[in-house]
MMTF fields as JSON, N, C-alpha, C and O atoms, coordinates in Angstrom:
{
  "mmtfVersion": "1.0.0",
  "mmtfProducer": "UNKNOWN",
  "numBonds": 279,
  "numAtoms": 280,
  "numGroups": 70,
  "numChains": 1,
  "numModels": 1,
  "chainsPerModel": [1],
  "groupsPerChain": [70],
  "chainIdList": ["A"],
  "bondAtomList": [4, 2, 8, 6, 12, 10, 16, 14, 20, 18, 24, 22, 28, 26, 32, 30, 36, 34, 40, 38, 44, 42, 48, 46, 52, 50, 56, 54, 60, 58, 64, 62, 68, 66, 72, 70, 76, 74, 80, 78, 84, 82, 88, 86, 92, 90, 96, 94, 100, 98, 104, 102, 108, 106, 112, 110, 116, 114, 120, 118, 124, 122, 128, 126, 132, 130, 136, 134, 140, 138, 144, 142, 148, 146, 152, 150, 156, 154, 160, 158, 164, 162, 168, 166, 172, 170, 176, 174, 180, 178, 184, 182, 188, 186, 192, 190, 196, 194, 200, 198, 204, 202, 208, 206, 212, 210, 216, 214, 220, 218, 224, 222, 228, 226, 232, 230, 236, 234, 240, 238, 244, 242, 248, 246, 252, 250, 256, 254, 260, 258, 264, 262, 268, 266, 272, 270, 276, 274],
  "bondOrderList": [1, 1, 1, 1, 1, 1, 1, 1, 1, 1, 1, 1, 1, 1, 1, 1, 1, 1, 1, 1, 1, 1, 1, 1, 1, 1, 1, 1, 1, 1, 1, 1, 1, 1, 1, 1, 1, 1, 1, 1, 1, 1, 1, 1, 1, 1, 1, 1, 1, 1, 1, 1, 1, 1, 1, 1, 1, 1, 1, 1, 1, 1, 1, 1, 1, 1, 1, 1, 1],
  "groupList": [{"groupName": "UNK", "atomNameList": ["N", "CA", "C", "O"], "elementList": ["N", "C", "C", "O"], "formalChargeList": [0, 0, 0, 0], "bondAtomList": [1, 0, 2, 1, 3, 2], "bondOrderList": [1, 1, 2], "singleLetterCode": "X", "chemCompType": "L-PEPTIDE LINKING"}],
  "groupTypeList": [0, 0, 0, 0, 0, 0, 0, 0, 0, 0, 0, 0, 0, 0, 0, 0, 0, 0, 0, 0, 0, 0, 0, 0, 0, 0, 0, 0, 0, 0, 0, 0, 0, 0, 0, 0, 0, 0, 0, 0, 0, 0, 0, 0, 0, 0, 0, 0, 0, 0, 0, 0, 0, 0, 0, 0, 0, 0, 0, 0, 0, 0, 0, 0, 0, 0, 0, 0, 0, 0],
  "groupIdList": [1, 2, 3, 4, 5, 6, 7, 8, 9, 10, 11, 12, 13, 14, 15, 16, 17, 18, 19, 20, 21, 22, 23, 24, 25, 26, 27, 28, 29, 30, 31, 32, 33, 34, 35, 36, 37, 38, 39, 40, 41, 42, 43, 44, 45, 46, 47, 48, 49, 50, 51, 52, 53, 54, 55, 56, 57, 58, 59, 60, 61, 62, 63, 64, 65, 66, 67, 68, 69, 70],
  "secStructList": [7, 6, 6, 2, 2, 2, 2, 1, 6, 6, 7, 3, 3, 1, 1, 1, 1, 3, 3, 3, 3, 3, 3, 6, 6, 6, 6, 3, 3, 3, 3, 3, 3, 3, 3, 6, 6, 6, 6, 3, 3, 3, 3, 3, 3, 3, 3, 7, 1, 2, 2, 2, 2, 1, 1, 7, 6, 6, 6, 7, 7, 7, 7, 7, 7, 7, 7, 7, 7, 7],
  "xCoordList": [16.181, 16.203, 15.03, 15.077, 14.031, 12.666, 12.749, 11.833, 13.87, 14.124, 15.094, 15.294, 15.476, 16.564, 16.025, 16.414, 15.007, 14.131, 13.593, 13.626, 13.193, 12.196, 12.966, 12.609, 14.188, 14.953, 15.107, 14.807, 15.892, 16.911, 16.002, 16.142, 15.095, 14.37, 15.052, 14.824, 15.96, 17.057, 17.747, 18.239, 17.838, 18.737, 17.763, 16.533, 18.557, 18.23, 18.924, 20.059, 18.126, 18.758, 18.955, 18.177, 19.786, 20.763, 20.839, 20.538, 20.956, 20.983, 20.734, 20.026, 20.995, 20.401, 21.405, 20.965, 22.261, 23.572, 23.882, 24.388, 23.567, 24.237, 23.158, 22.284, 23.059, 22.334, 23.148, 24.294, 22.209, 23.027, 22.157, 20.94, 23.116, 22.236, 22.259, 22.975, 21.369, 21.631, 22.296, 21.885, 23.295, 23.988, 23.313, 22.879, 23.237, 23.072, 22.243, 22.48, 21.09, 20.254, 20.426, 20.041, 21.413, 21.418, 22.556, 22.642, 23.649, 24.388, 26.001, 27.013, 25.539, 26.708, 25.583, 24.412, 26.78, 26.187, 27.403, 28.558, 26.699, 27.28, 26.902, 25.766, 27.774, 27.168, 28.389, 29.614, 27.298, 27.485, 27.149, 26.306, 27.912, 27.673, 27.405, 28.347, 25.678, 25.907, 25.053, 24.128, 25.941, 25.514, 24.458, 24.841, 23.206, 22.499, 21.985, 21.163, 22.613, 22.876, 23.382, 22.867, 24.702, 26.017, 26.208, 27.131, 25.02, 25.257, 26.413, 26.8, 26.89, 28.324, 27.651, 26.859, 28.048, 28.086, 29.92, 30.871, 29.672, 31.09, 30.917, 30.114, 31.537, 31.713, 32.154, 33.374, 31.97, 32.265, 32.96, 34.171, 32.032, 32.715, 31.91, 30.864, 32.313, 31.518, 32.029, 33.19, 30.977, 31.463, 30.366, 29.213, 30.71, 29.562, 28.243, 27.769, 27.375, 25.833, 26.441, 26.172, 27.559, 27.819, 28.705, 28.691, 29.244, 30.526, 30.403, 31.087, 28.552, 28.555, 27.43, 27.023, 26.723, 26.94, 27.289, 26.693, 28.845, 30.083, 30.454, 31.353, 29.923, 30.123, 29.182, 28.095, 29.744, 28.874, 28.662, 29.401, 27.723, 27.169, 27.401, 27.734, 27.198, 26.689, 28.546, 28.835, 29.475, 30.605, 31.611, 32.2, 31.886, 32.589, 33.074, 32.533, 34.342, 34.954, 35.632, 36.061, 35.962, 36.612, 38.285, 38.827, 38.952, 40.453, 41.065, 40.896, 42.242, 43.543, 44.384, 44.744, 44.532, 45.454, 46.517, 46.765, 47.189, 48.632, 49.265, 48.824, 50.517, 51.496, 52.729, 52.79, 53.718, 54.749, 55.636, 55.595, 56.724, 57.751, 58.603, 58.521, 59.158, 60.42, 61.265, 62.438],
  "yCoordList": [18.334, 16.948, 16.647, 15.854, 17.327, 16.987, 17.755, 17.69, 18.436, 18.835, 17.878, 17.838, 17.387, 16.402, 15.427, 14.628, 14.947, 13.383, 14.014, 13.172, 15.217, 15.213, 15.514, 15.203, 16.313, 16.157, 14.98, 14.79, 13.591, 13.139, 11.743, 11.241, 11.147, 10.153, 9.024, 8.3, 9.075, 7.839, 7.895, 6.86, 9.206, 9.761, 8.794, 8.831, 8.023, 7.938, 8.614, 8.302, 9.418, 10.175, 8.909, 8.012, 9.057, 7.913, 9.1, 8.488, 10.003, 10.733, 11.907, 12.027, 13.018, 14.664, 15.075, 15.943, 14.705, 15.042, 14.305, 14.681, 12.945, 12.338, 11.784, 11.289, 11.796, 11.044, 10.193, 10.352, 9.106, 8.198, 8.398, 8.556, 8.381, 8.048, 6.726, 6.018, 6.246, 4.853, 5.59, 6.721, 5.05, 5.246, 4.052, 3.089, 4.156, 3.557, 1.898, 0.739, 2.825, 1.624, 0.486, -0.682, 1.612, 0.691, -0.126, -0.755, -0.377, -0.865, -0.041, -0.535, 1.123, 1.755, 2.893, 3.253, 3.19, 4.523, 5.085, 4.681, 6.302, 7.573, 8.249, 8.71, 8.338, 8.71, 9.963, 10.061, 10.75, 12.632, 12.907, 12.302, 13.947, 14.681, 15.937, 16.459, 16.907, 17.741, 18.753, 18.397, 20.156, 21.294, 21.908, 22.463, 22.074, 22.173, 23.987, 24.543, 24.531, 25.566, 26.316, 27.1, 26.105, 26.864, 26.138, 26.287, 25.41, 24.514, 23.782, 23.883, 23.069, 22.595, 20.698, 20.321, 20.11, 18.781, 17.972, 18.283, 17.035, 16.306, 15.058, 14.46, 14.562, 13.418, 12.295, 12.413, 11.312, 10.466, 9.282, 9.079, 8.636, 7.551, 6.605, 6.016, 6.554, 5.812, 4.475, 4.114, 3.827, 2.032, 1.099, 1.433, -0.058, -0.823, -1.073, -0.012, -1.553, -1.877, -2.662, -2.561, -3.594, -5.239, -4.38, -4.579, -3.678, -3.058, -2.024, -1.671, -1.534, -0.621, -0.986, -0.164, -2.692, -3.519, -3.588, -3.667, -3.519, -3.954, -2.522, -2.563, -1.28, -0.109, -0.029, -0.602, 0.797, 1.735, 3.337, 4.318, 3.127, 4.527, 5.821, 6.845, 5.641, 6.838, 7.409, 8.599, 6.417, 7.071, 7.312, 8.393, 6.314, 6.02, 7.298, 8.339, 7.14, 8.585, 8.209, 7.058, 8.958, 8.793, 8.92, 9.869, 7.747, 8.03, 7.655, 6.65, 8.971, 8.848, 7.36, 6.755, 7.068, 5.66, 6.288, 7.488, 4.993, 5.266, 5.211, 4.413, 5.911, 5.7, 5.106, 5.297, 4.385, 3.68, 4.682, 5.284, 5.055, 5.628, 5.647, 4.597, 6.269, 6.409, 5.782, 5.552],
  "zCoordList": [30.627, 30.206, 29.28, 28.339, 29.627, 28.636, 27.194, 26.373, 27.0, 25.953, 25.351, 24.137, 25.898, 24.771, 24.84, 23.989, 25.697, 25.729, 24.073, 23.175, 23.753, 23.066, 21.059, 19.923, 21.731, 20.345, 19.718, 18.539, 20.985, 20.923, 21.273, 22.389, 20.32, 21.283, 21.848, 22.817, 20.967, 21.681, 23.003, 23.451, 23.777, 24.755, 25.746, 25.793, 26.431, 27.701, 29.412, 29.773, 30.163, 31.601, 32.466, 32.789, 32.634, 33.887, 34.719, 35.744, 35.028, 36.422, 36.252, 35.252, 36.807, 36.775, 35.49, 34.736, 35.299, 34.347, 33.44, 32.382, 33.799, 32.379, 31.819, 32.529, 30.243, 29.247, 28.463, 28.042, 28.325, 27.461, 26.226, 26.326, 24.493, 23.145, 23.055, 23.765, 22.054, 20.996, 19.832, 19.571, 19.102, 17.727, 17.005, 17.638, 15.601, 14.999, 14.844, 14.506, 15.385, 15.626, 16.978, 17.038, 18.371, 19.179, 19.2, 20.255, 18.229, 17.687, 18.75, 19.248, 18.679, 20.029, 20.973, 20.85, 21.992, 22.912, 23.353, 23.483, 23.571, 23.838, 25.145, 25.258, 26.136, 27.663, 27.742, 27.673, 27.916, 28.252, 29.564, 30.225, 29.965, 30.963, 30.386, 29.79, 30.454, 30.119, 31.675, 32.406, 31.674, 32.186, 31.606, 30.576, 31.818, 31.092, 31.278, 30.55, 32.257, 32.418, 31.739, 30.942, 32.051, 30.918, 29.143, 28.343, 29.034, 27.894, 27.297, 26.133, 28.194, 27.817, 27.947, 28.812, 27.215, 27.257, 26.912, 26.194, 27.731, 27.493, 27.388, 28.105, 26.615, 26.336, 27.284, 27.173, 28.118, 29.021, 28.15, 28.055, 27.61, 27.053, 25.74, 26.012, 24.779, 23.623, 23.354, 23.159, 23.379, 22.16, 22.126, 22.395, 21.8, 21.457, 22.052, 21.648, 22.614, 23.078, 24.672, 25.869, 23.659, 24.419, 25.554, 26.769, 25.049, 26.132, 27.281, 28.242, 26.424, 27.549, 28.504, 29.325, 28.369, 29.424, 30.718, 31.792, 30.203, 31.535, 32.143, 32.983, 31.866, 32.576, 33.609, 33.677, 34.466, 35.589, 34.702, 34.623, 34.302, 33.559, 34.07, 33.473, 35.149, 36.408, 36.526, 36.653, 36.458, 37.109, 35.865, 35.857, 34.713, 33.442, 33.278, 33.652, 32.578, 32.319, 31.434, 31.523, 30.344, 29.413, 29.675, 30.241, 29.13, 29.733, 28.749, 28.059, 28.619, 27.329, 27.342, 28.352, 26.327, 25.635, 26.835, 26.953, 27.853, 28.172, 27.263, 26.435, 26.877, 25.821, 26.62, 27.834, 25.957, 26.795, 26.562, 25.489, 27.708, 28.061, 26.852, 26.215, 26.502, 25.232, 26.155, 25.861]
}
């Protein structure tokens, strides 16, 4: 984690696994889950400042558009 505090000054650690960025001046964020082991990071969930507000950081998961039934 003290390596991406130090790349990434914007990253903030919300827990042992996930970091959140600032985009663009704060303007959006980006909350990852990364393995810092096997070096894999994933993407949880991205959007505005205001929106990610109204999340629970710690649990948020990124979820596919339902599409309606043909």
């Amino acid at each position: 984690m003290a390596t991406v505090k130090r790349l990434y000054r914007s990253a903030s650690a919300v827990s042992a696994d996930r970091v959140a960025f600032n985009i663009k001046g704060n303007d959006y964020r980006l909350v990852t889950a990364m393995d810092f082991e096997k070096r894999i990071v994933w993407i949880k969930w991205i959007g505005t400042h205001s929106e990610y507000d109204r999340i629970d950081v710690k649990t948020v998961a990124y979820e596919r558009p339902k599409t309606d039934p043909e």
